[in-house]
C-alpha positions in Angstrom: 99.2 23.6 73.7 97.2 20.5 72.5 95.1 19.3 69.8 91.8 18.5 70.9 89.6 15.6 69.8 86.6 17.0 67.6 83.6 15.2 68.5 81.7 13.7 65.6 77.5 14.1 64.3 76.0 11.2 66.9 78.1 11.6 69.8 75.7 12.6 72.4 77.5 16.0 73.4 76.5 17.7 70.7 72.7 17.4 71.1 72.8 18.8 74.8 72.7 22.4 76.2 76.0 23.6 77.8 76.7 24.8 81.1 77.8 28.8 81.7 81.5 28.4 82.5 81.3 29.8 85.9 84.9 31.8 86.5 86.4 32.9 83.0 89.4 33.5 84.2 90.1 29.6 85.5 93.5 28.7 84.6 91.5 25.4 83.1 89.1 27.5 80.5 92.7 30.1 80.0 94.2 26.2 78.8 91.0 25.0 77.1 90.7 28.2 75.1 94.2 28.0 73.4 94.0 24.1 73.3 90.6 25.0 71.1 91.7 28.0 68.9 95.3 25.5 68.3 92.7 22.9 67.1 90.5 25.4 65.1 93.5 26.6 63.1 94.9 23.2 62.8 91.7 22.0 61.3 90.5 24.9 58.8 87.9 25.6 60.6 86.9 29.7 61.3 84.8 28.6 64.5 85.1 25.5 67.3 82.5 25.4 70.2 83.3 23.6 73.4 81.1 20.9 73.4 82.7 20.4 69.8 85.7 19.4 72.2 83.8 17.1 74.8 83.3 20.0 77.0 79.7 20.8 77.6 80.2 24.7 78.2 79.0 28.1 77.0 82.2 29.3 75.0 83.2 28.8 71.1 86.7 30.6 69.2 86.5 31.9 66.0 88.4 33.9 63.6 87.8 35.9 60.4 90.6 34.7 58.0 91.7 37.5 55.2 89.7 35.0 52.5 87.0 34.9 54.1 86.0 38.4 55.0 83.6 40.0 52.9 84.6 44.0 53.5 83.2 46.2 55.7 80.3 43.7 56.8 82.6 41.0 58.1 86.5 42.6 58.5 89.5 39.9 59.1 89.5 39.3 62.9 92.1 37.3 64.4 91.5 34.4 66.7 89.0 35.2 69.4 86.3 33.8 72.3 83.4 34.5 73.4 82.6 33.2 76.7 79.3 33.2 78.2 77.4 34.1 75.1 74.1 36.1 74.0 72.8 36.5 71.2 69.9 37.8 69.2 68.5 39.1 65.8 68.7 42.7 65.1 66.0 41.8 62.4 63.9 40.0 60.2 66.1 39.6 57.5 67.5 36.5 57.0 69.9 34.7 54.2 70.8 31.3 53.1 74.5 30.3 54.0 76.2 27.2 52.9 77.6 25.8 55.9 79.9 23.1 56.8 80.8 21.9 60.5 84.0 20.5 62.0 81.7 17.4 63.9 80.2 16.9 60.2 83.5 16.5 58.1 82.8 16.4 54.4 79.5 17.4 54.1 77.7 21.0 53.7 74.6 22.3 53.4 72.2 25.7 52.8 71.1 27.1 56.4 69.0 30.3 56.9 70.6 32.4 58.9 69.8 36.2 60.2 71.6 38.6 58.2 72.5 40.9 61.4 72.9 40.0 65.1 73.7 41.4 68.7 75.7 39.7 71.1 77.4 39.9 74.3 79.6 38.1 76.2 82.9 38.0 78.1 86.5 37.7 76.5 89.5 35.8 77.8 90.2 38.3 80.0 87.2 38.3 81.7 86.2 42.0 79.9 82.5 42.2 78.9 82.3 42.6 75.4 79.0 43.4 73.3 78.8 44.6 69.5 76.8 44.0 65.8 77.8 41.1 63.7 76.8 40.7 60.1 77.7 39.5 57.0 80.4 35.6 57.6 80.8 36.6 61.4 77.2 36.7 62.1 76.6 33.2 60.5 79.9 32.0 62.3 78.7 33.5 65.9 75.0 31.7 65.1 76.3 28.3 64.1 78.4 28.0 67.4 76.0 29.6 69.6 73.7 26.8 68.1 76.2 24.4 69.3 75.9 25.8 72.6 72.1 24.9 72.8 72.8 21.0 71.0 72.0 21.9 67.8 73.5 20.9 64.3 73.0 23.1 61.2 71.1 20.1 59.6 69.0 20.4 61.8 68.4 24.1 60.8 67.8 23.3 57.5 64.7 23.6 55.6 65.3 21.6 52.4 67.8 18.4 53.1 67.7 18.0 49.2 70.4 21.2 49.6 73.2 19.2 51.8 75.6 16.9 50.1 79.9 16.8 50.0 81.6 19.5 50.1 83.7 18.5 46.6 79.7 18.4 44.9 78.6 21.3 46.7 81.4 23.6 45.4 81.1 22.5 41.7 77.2 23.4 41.4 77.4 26.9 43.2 74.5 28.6 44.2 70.8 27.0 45.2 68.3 27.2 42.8 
């Protein structure tokens, strides 16, 4: 496997919708799929989406890390992918997250996300796969779907004055 190069806020693949990876079960999307979750895990990140990795298609990893998990709303899951993606609100209800982002290293900020959403897609195997996310993994599966469509979560936010470094963010806590 191989550590991929994140692209960075600026370069021009992350402001551009992605293509639907047309066979799942390429060898070349099997190779870019482990090459990405290697480069997630290597990097601290709990989400990467392909264009994240100069490759402008419709397929992010994730994972759930035991720390990170908030119960029965958003259980540990190990390193997965959702190919192909879909999703949508369940609701109305919507909550601030703070959010950082692998192409924006050092910085995080307060983005309104749904609480609860649906999605679909396929897994590695090519094996539809549909299901409810709330709690960490919906705002994980909404931040990379984003990514999917060229958008940052700046570009989400409603109050810029609520983004700064990550070492200020996590001494002052909570929004007012």
């Amino acid at each position: 496997m191989t550590l991929l190069k994140i692209a960075r806020m600026g370069h021009p693949v992350l402001l551009q919708p992605a293509q639907a990876v047309p066979d799942p079960l390429a060898p070349s999307i099997r190779t870019l799929v482990a090459d990405m979750i290697e480069t997630m895990l290597d990097a601290g990140g709990v989400g990467l989406a392909a264009p994240q990795v100069h490759q402008s298609l419709r397929l992010f990893v994730y994972h759930i890390p035991t720390s990170r998990s908030s119960g029965p709303k958003s259980p540990p899951c190990p390193p997965s992918v959702l190919i192909n993606p879909s999703l949508e609100p369940v609701d109305d209800q919507m909550v601030d997250r703070m959010e950082g982002c692998l192409s924006i290293p050092g910085l995080r900020g307060w983005v309104p996300r749904y609480e609860r959403i649906a999605y679909s897609g396929v897994n590695e195997q090519g094996d539809e796969i549909r299901g409810i996310a709330s709690g960490f993994l919906a705002n994980v599966f909404q931040h990379e779907y984003d990514h999917l469509n060229g958008i940052l979560y700046p570009m989400r936010m409603t109050d810029l004055g609520r983004m700064g470094f990550d070492t200020e963010m996590a001494r002052y806590g909570e929004p007012a």
